[in-house]
Residue, then its C-alpha position, 0 to 999 in steps of 0.5 A: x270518987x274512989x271507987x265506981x270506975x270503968x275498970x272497976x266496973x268491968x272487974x266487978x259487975x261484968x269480969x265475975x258475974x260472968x264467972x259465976x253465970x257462965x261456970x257456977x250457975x250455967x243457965x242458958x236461955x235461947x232468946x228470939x228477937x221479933x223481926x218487925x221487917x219481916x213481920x206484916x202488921x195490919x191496919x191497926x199495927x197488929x201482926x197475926x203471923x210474927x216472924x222472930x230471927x234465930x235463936x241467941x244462946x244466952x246465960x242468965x239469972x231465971x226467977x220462975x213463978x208457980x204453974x197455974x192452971x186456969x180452966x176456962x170453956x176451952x178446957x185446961x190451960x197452964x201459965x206461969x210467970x218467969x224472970x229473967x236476968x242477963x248481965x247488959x254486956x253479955x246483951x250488947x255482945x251478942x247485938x240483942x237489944x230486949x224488947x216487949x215480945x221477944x221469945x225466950x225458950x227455956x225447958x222446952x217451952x217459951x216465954x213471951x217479954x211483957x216488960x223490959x226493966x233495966x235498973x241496977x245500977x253500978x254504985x248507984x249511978x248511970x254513966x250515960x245520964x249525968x250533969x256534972x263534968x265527972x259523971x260519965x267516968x263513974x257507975x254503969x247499967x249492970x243487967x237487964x231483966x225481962x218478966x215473961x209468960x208461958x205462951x204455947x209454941x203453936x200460937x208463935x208459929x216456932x218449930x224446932x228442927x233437929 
């Protein structure tokens, strides 16, 4: 293979897009990791009160849906869906691994994870999965992308402190 590298690889994919995240484009996130030791689960594994550790300040691409209002007895409630996009070294220096409910605040509101999708692919390859001899030299996992939805504050039992 002539390209497809490691150093290509980190020159391209990981060297300029976080030029381009870090200086051009400057969207930052917090992103809050489910504590599962500190968080009580029931008999059924569910967990009324979650406990999330402090927030990881984190750049990224962020794809947002449109507001919906759904109106129930309850009165009105606003939603909307967001994605989000980090480059999977950035995740791996800040030792965040995502995971279906975590937190991201973005704007002053907070987002829930549903899924966690990591499928760009440098070259169209993966080096940790290969069955030939030279696989591992060649591709890499480029990002990770997690789809989100709007959660209020309250019911995450997250307060800001100035």
């Amino acid at each position: 293979m002539l390209f497809g590298s490691q150093k290509d690889f980190n020159v391209l994919s990981t060297h300029i897009s976080r030029e381009l995240l870090q200086h051009i484009v400057e969207q930052e996130i917090g992103y809050y990791k489910l504590s599962l030791t500190d968080t009580q689960a029931n008999l059924y594994g569910e967990a009324m009160d979650k406990v999330y550790l402090d927030p990881v300040k984190l750049n990224c691409f962020i794809t947002r849906g449109d507001q919906v209002v759904n109106i129930d007895e309850f009165g009105p409630d606003l939603g909307r869906d967001a994605s989000f996009a980090f480059i999977r070294k950035d995740l791996v220096d800040a030792n965040t691994v995502p995971e279906v409910g975590d937190i991201v605040l973005w704007h002053e509101d907070y987002y829930e994870v549903d899924t966690v999708r990591e499928n760009q692919l440098f070259v169209g390859r993966d080096s940790s999965y290969n069955l030939t001899s030279y696989g591992n030299r060649f591709g890499s996992s480029v990002s990770i992308i997690v789809d989100c939805h709007l959660t209020r504050a309250d019911k995450l039992g997250i307060t800001r402190v100035r």
